[in-house]
N, C-alpha and C positions, 0 to 999 in steps of 0.2 A: 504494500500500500504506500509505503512511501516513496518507493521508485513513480508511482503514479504520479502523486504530489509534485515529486522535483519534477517530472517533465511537465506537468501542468503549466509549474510556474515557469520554468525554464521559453515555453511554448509562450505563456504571457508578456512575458520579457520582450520575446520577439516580437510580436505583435506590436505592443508598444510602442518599438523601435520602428516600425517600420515607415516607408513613407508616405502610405496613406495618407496618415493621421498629421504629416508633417506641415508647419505652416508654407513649407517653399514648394514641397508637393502641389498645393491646393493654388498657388500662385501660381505656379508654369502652366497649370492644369487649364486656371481661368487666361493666362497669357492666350495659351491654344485656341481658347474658345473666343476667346474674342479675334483671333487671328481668323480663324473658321467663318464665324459669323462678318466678318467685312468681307471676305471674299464671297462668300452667298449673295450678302446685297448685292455687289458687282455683278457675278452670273445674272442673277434676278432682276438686275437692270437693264442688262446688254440686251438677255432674252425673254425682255418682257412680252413685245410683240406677237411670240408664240403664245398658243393655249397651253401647251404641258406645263409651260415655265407658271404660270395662273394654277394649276393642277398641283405642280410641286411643292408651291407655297402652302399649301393646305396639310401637305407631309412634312414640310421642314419643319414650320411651328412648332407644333408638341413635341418634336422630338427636340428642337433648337430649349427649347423650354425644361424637358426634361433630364438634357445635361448638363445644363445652369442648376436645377435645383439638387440635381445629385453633387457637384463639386463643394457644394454649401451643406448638404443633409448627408452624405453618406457618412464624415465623421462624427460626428452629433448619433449616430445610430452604433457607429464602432464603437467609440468610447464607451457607450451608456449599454453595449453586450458586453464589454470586456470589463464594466464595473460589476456587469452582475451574475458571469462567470466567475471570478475573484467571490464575491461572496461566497457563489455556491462553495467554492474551495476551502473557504473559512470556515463554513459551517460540517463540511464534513472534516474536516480537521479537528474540530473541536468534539463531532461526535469521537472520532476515532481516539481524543482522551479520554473519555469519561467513559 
């Protein structure tokens, strides 16, 4: 059981570290996207004339939208797992005294 625990935490650790969660991660991350989303406008300018390009926009959106709210929410969801695996670890730790 306690080999389980060290690699639990050992595996925590990691996580941690990694660069998800990191604030220069999530900077390059939205650098990209806004890099991404100026060149769409451009396409979507050039080839407005077309109907697919009118067509496409109704597909960029939510998707342009749901990688913006992921660069902002997926660590706010990591953290708030990796607090509450850490728990579960504590508590079984604590069963495993008593």
């Amino acid at each position: 059981m306690e080999d389980l625990k060290e690699q639990f935490e050992n595996e925590m650790e990691k996580v941690q570290q990694d660069n998800v969660l990191s604030p220069e991660y999530r900077r390059k991350k939205l650098i990209m996207y806004v890099i991404r989303t100026v060149i769409a406008i451009v396409l979507f300018y050039v080839f407005w004339e077309h109907q697919w390009a009118k067509w496409m926009l109704y597909v960029y959106i939510p998707l342009n939208l749901i990688f913006l709210v992921s660069i902002f929410v997926m660590p706010y969801f990591l953290k708030r797992k990796i607090k509450s695996t850490q728990q579960i670890i504590d508590e079984l730790d604590q069963f495993e005294e008593e």
